[in-house]
C-alpha positions in Angstrom: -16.4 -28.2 -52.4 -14.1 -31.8 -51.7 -15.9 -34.6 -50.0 -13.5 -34.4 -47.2 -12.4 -31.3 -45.5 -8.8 -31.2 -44.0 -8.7 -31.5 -39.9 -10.4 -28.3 -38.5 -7.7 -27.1 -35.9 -7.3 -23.6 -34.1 -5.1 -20.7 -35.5 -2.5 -21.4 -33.0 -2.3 -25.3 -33.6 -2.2 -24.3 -37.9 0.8 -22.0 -37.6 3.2 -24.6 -35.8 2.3 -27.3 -39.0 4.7 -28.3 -40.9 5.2 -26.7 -44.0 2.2 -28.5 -46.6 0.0 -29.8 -44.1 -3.3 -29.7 -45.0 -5.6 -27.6 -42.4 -8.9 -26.0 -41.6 -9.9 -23.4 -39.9 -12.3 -20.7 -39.5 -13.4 -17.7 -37.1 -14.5 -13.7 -38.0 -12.7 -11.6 -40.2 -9.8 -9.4 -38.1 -8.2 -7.5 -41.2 -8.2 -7.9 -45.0 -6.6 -6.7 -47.9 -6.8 -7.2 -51.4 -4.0 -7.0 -53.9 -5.3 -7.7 -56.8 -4.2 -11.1 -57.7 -4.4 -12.2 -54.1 -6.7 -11.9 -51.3 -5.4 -11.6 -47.6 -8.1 -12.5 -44.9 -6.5 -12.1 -41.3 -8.7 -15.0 -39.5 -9.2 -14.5 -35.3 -10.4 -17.4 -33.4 -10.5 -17.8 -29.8 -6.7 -18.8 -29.4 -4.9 -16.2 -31.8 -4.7 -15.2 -36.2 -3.7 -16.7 -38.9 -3.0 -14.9 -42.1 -5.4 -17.3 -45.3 -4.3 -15.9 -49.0 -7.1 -16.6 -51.6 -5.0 -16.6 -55.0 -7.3 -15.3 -57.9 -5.4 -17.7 -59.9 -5.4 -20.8 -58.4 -8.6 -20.7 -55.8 -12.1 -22.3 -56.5 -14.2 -19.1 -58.0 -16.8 -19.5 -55.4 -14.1 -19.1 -52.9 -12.4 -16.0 -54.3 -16.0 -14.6 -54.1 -16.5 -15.6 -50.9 -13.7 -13.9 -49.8 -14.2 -10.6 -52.0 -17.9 -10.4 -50.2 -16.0 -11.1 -46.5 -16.1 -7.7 -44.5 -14.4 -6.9 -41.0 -15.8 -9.5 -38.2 -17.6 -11.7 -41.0 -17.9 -15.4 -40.1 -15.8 -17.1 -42.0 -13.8 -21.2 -42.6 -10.8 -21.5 -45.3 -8.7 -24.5 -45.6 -5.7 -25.3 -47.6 -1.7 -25.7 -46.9 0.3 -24.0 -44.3 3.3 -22.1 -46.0 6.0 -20.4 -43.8 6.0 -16.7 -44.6 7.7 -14.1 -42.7 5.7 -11.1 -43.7 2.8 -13.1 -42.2 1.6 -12.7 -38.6 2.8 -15.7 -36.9 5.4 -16.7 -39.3 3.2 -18.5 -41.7 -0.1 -18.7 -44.0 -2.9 -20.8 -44.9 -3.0 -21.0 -48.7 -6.9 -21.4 -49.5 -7.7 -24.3 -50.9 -11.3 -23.0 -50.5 -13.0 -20.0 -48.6 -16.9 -20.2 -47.1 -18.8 -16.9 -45.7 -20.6 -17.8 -42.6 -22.3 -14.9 -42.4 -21.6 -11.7 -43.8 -21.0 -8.5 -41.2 -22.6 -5.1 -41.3 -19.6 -2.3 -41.8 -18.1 -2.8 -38.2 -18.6 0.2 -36.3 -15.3 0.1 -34.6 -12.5 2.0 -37.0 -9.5 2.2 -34.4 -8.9 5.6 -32.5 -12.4 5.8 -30.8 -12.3 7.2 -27.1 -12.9 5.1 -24.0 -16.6 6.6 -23.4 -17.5 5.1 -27.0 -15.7 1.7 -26.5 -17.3 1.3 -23.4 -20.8 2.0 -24.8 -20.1 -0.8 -27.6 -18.2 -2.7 -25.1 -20.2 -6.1 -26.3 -18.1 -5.6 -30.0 -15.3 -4.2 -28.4 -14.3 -7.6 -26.1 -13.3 -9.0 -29.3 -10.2 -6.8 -29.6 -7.3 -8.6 -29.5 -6.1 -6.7 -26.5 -8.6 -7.4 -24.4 -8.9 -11.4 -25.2 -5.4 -11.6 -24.5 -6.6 -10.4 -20.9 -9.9 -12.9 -20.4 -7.3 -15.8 -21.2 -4.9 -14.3 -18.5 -7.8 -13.9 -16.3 -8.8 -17.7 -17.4 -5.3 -18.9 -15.9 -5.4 -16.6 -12.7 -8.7 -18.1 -11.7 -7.2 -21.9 -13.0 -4.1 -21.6 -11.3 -6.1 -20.2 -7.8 -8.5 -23.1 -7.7 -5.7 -25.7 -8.2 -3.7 -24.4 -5.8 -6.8 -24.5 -3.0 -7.7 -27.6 -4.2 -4.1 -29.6 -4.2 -3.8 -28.0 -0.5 -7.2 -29.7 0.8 -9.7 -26.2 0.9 -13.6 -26.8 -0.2 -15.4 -24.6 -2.6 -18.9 -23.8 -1.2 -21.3 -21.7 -2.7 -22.0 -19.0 -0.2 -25.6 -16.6 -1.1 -25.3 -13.3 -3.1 -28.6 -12.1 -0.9 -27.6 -11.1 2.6 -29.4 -9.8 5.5 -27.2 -7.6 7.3 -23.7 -5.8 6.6 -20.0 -7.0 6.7 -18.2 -4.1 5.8 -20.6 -1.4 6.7 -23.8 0.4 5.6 -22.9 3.2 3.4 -21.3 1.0 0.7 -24.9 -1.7 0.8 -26.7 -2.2 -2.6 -30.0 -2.7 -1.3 -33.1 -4.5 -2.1 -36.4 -5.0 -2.1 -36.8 -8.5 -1.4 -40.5 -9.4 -1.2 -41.6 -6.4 0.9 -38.7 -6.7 3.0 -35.0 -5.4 2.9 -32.3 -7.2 2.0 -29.1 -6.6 0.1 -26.3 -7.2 -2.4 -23.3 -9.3 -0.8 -20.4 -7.1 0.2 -18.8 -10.6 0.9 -19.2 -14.0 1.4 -16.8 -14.1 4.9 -19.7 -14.6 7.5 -21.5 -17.2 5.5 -17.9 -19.2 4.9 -17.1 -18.4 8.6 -20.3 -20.5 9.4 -19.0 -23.6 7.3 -15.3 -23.5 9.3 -17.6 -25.7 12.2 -18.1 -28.6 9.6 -15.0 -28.4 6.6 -12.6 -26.3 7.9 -10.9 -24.6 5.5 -13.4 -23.6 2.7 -13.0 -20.6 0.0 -15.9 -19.6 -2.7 -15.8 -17.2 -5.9 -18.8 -14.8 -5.8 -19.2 -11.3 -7.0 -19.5 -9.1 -4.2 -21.3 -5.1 -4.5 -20.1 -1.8 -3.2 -21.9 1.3 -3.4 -18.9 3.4 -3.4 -18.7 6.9 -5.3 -14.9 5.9 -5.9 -14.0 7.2 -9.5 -10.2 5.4 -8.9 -8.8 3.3 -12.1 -9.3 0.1 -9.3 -12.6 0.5 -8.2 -16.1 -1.2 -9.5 -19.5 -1.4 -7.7 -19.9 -5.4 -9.0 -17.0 -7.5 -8.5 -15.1 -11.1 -8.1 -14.4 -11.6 -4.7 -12.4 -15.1 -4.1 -12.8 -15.5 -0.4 -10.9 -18.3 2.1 -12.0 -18.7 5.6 -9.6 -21.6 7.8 -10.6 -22.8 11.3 -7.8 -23.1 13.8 -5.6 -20.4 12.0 -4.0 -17.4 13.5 -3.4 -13.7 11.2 0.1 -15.6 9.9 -1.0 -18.7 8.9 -3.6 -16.7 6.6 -1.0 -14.5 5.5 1.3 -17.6 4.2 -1.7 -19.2 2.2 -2.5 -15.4 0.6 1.1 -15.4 -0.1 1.5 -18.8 -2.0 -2.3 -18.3 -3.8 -1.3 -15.0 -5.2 2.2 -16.5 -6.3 0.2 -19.6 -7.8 -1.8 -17.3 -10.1 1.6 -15.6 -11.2 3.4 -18.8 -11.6 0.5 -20.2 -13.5 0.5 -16.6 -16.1 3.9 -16.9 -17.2 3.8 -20.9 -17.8 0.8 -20.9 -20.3 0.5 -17.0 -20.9 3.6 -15.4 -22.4 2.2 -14.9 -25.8 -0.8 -12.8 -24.2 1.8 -11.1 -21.8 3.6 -10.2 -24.8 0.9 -8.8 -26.8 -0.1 -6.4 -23.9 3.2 -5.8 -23.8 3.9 -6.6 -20.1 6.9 -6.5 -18.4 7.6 -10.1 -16.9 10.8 -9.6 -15.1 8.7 -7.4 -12.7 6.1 -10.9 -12.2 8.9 -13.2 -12.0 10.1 -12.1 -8.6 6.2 -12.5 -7.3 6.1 -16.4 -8.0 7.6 -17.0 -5.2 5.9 -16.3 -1.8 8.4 -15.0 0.4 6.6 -11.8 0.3 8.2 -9.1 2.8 5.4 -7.5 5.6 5.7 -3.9 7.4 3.4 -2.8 10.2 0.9 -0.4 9.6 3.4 1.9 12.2 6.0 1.1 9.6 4.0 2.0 6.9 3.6 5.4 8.3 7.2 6.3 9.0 7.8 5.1 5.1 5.0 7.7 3.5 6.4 10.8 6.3 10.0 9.9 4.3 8.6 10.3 0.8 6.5 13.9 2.5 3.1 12.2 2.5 1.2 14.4 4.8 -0.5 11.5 7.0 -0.7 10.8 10.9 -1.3 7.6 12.8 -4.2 6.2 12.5 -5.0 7.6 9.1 -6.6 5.2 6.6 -4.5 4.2 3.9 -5.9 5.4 0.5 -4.7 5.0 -3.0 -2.5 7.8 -2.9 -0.7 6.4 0.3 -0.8 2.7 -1.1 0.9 3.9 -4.4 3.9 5.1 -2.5 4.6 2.2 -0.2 5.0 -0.1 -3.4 7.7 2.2 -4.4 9.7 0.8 -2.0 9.0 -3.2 -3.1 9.9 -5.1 -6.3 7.4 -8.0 -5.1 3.8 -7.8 -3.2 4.0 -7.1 -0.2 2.0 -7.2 3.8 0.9 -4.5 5.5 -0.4 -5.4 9.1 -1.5 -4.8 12.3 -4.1 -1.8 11.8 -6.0 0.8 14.1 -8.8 -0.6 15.3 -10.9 2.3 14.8 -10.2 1.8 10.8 -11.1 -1.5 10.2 -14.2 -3.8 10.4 -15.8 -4.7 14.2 -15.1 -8.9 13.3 -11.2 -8.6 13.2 -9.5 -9.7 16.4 -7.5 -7.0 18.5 -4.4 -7.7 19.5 -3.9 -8.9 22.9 -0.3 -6.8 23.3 -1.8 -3.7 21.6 -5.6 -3.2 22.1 -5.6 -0.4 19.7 -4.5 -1.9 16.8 -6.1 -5.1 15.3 -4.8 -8.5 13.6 -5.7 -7.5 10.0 -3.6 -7.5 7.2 -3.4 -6.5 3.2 -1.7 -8.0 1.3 -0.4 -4.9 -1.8 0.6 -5.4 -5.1 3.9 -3.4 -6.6 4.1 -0.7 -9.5 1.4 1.6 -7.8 -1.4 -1.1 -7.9 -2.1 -1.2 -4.3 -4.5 -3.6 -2.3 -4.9 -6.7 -3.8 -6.3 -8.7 -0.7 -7.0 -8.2 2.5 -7.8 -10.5 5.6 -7.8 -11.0 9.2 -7.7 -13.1 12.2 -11.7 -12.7 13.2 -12.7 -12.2 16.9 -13.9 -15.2 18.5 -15.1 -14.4 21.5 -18.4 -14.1 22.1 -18.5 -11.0 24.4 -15.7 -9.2 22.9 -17.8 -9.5 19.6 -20.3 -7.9 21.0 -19.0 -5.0 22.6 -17.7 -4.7 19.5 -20.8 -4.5 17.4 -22.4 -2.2 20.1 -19.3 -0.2 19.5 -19.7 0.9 16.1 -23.4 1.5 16.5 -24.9 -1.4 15.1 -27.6 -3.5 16.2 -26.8 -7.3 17.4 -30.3 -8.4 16.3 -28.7 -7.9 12.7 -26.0 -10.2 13.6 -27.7 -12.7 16.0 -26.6 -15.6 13.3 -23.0 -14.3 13.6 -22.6 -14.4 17.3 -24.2 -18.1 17.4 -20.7 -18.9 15.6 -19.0 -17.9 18.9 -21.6 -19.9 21.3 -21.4 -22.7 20.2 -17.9 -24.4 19.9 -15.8 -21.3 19.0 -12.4 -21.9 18.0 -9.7 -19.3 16.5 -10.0 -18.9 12.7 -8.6 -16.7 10.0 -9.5 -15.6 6.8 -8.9 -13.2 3.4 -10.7 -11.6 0.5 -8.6 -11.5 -2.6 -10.4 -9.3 -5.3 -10.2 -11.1 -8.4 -10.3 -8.3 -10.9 -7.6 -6.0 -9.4 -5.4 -9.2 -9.2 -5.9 -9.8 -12.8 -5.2 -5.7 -13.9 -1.5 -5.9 -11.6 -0.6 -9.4 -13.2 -1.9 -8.3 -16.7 -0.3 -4.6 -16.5 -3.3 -2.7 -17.4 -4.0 0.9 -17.1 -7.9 0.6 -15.4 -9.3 -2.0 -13.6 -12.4 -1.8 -16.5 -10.3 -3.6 -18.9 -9.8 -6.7 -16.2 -13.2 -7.8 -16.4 -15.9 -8.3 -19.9 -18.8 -5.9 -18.7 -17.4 -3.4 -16.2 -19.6 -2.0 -13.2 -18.7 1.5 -12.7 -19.0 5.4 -13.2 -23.1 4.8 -12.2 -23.6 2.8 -15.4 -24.0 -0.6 -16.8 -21.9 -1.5 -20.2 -23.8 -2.4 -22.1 
């Protein structure tokens, strides 16, 4: 081996080298084939491949061995010269200088064609796929582009708990736990806890997971999962709406800046994102809403819950995201404010993403009235000892606030194009089992 190894760069960095630079690099093993006189060792690392050609006639012996003993996800480092080659992935190769074997793999036990049941129960090998890297950097730049955005327009991360004592979207969906000899249970969502912190910074958001025990079987549901939440004091339903709008057009903006490659690779179609980078989302009532689904002869009444069925035909009718507002009461959570010119209806809001995806985020103006709270919490049968905490926020120095919950994952399969919401996130929670 030389005294002095060439510059270790990554894949990416090697192939846009001029032709003869020297360069190092190294990673597992994504696809090899051997020709005889020449060895090709496809090279993954965490930015992209590079194709390294060990000649059997001009290569150190110990690295032509090393790269005859070099099996499928093998640990391996090769240096040499970049030479353009079209036939190569990337438009050029690393002619090895010399070829080291980290550490030899075991015969992989992912062959290509396997179903989804198997993939999921290897799912710890199968994240390595090139597929689904190209969606953890995606989801890398979402979650960037979000906390720059809430950052550069003055909003404070706090860390809200994952352990909660009562409910904030109802009972039936609670994970719950034993928590020293006394109940407690899984976060459905951080809103009360940031609603707290309005009194002191004002407009604060946090990234937790949040946990719901729902039997859904949908391609968009998990029972664990990332829940980016905002909560701003002294904003009305609107002025949430606007800052929904311009985070979920940050992510997009920030995808098709640093992400086309990856887009490319999943094969997305970025005309359909380019027209959601900017924020002028359109909104339709949930009376709107309604009328639009009785057009397309979806069998549905007012004051019907919108499911995915419903939500998948109201994006046929938008090219961007769009709002969905102002619905029944008797359909949404006790906290969000009614409206004063409708009683029936509340100010709530989702915000729905196009191409069938559906709900993306939703949010609220939250009531802030002390007794109207309540009546409310009396209303759908639950007890106020539960929420004592909570109505303390509206004696002492209530003033109007808004706020959203934006789930993380089901941004990231819209933006990213995929199939099922598993694929948006490493280890999926869902279908009563953990992987792996």
């Amino acid at each position: 081996m030389r005294a002095e190894l060439p510059q270790l760069v990554k894949t990416r960095e090697a192939l846009r080298m001029p032709e003869g630079s020297e360069a190092r690099v190294r990673g597992w093993v994504y696809r090899k084939r051997d020709l005889g006189g020449k060895i090709f060792v496809v090279v993954r690392d965490s930015e992209g491949i590079i194709q390294v050609v060990v000649d059997r006639s001009t290569a150190p012996r110990e690295a032509v061995q090393a790269a005859e003993e070099a099996t499928i996800e093998s640990a391996v480092e090769a240096w040499g010269r970049v030479a353009p080659d079209p036939r190569a992935p990337g438009g050029a190769e690393l002619r090895a200088e010399g070829f080291v074997l980290h550490s030899r793999a075991e015969d992989f036990p992912i062959k290509g064609g396997e179903g989804v049941d198997y993939l999921l129960d290897v799912r710890h090998l199968w994240i390595r796929s090139r597929r689904l890297t190209a969606v953890w950097r995606i989801r890398h730049t979402v979650l960037k582009a979000m906390r720059e955005y809430l950052e550069s327009n003055g909003w404070w991360e706090v860390s809200p708990p994952i352990l909660t004592q009562s409910a904030v979207e109802g009972g039936a969906t609670l994970f719950e736990v034993n928590f020293f000899g006394k109940k407690a249970y899984l976060s459905q969502s951080a809103q009360f806890y940031l609603e707290a912190l309005i009194y002191s910074l004002e407009r604060v958001w946090s990234l937790t997971t949040s946990f719901r025990a729902e039997r859904s079987r949908t391609r968009r549901h998990l029972y664990e999962y990332w829940h980016l939440e905002t909560e701003e004091a002294w904003a009305r339903m609107r002025d949430s709406m606007r800052v929904a709008a311009e985070l979920t057009a940050a992510a997009v903006r920030g995808v098709l800046e640093e992400r086309l490659e990856e887009l490319s690779l999943l094969k997305r179609d970025t005309e359909r994102l380019e027209a959601a980078a900017r924020p002028d989302y359109p909104s339709i009532t949930y009376d709107e809403a309604i009328e639009l689904l009785k057009r397309r002869g979806v069998s549905i009444e007012w004051g019907d819950d919108l499911g995915a069925d419903e939500e998948r035909v109201l994006t046929e009718y938008f090219d961007t995201p769009f709002f969905v507002t102002h619905f029944p009461k008797h359909i949404k959570s006790f906290y969000m404010k009614i409206d004063p010119g409708r009683p029936e209806v509340v100010l709530g809001f989702d915000l729905l993403a196009p191409e069938g995806y559906g709900e993306i985020i939703g949010g609220s103006e939250r009531e802030d009235r002390y007794e109207v709270l309540l009546a409310r919490i009396r209303e759908e049968g639950l007890d106020p000892r539960d929420y004592e905490w909570y109505l303390d926020l509206r004696r002492y120095g209530s003033v109007p606030h808004s706020g959203f919950g934006l789930g993380v994952d089901r941004l990231v399969m819209w933006v990213a194009g995929l199939d099922h919401i598993r694929d948006s996130i490493p280890f999926p929670r869902f279908r009563d089992r953990i992987y792996p």
